[in-house]
N, C-alpha and C positions, 0 to 999 in steps of 0.2 A: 561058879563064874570063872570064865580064862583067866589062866596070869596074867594073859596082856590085853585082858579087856575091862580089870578091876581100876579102879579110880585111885588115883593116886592119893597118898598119903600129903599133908601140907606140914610145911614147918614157918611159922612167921620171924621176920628179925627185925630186928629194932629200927631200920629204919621203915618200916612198915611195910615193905617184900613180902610176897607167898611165897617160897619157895616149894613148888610138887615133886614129891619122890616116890619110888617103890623102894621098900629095905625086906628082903630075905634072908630070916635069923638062919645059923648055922656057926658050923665051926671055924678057924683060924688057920692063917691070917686070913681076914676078909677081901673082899676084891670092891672096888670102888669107882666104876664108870664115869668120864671124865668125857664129857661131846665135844661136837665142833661149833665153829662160829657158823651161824642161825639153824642149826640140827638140834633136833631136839631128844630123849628120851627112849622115843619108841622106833628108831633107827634099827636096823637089821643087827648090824655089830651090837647092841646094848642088850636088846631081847634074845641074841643068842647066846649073849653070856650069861646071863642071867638064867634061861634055861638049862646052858652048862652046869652053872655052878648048883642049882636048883638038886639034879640029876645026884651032884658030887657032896652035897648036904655042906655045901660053904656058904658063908655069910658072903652078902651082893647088895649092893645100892647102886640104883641107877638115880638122876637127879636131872632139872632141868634148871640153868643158869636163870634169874630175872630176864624177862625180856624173851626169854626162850617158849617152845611149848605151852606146857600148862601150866607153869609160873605165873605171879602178875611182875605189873613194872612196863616199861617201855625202853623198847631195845635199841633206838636211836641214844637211849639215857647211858647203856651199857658201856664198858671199859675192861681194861686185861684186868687190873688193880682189883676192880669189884669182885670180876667174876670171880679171881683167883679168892678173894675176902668170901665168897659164899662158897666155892668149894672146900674152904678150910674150915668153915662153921659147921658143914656136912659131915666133912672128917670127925670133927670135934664132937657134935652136939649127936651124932646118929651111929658112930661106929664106935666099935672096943677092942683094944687092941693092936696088933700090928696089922697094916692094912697093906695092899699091893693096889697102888692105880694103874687103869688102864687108859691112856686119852689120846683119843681121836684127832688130830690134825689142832687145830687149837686147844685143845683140851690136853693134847701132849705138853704145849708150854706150860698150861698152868700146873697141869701135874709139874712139873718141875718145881715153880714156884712155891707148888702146895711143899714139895719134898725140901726145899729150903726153909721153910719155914717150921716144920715139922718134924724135923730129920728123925726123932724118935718114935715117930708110929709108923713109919715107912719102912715097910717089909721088902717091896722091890718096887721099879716100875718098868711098865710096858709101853711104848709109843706110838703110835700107829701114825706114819705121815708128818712126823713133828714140825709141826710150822711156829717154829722159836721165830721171834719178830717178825712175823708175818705184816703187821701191820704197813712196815716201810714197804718191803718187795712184791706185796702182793696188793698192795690200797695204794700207797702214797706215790711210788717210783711207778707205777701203772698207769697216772694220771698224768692227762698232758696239760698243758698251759693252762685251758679256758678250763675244766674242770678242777684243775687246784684253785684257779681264781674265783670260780663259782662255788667252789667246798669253803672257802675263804670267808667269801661273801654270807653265805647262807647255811655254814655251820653244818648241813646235812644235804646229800642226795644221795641220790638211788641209780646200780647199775645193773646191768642185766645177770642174770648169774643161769650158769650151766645147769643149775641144779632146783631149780624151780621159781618162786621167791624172788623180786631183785632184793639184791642186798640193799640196805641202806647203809651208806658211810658216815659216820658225824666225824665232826673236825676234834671233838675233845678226846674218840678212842686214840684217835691216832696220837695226837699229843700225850696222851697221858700214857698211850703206852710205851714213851720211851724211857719213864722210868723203872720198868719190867725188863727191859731189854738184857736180851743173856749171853748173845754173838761177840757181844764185843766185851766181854770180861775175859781177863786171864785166866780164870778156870771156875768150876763149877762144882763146890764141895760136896757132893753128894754121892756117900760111899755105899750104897746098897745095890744090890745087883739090878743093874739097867738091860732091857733089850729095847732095841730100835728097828722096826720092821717098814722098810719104805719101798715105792714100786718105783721101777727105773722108767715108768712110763707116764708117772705125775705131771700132769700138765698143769697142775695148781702150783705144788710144793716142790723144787727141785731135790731130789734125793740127798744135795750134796749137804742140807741143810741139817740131814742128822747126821751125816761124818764129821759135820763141826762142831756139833752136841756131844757126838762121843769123846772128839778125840778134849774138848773141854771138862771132860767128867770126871771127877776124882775116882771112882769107884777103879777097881782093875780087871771085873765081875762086870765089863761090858761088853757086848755085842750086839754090832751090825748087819741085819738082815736083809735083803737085798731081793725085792722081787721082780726078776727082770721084766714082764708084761705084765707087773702091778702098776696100775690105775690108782687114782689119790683116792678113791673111797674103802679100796682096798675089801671089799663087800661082797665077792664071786663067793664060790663054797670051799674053791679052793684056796683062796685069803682066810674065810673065817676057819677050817681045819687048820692053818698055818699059826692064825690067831688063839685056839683053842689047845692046840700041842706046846705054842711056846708058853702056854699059861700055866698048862699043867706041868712042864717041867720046872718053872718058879717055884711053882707050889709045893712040889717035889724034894726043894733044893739039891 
């Protein structure tokens, strides 16, 4: 059977979630895939690292948030708080070791979160598109009048999205993500080596959103990548080569 046509592995949590993953054993530190908000698993970026790593005999977990994929749950129910609580149960409950996450546009914040919370299994991270509080600049400061009033009113709607899917918005992510929020602290204790790879072309996520990540990061072991005609999926060959060279040199230390 494909690698990426085998069924996923399930892990249940206590509040009665499936969580579906792929975990490929191998050597250390592990690499630990980290998506975006409604991406799921079998994304280009997750399957190529996972082939990467596969190639290089490292351990790799890819995963899909509740609500996401092949998870169960429902995604209108989803939150930063959660998600961030189920990527850390992955960490904890599937990997060994010092781990290096990799996350995708939302999946960069919670890597962060995860790495605050964790600071001891964290080997380094990698950010692709970091959309730290995205929820404000990209959901809430987006909406005009009658739709803040209608999200108000009706706790959930749906917008068009560029990328297949309309998103559904609930009123409790956005609320609830403001107590994840990492822009507006004085700084960011996370001293492991960080890189931040963003395209100067992101029509989603402004680039400048991981200059304020870095220059918040405790680490000194940080760098800003800069793709001038990167796009926020950051998904061409020559993104994922850019993706796979800066990973191997993490690895490398």
């Amino acid at each position: 059977m494909s690698l990426f046509t085998a069924r996923p592995e399930r892990m249940a949590l206590a509040n009665g979630v499936s969580l579906a993953y792929h975990r490929n054993p191998g050597i250390g530190p592990g690499v630990m895939f980290l998506g975006g908000f409604t991406s799921d698993m079998t994304g280009i970026k997750a399957t190529t690292l996972e082939q990467w790593c596969q190639k290089r005999g490292q351990a790799f977990v890819r995963f899909d948030y509740s609500g996401h994929g092949a998870s169960s749950g429902q995604f209108a129910e989803g939150t930063i708080g959660g998600w961030a609580a189920e990527a850390i149960t992955v960490l904890d409950r599937l990997t060994e070791g010092p781990q290096l996450l990799v996350g995708s546009s939302m999946g960069a914040w919670l890597m962060l979160l995860v790495a605050l919370a964790r600071p001891e299994r964290i080997a380094g991270l990698l950010g692709l598109a970091c959309a730290a509080d995205f929820t404000d600049y990209l959901l809430w400061e987006r909406l005009d009048d009658r739709l803040r009033d209608r999200l108000q009113r009706d706790r959930v709607i749906t917008l068009p999205s560029s990328y297949g899917e309309p998103y559904i918005i609930a009123l409790n992510l956005i609320e609830e993500a403001k107590q994840h929020q990492l822009l507006n602290r004085p700084e960011l204790p996370i001293r492991c080596p960080v890189r931040l790879i963003h395209g100067m072309g992101d029509a989603d996520v402004p680039w400048r959103i991981s200059v304020q990540v870095a220059e918040k990061l405790s680490s000194p072991d940080t760098r800003l990548i800069l793709v001038k005609d990167g796009e926020h999926t950051l998904s061409r060959e020559s993104d994922l080569r850019l993706l796979t060279r800066t990973l191997g040199e993490m690895l490398a230390g």
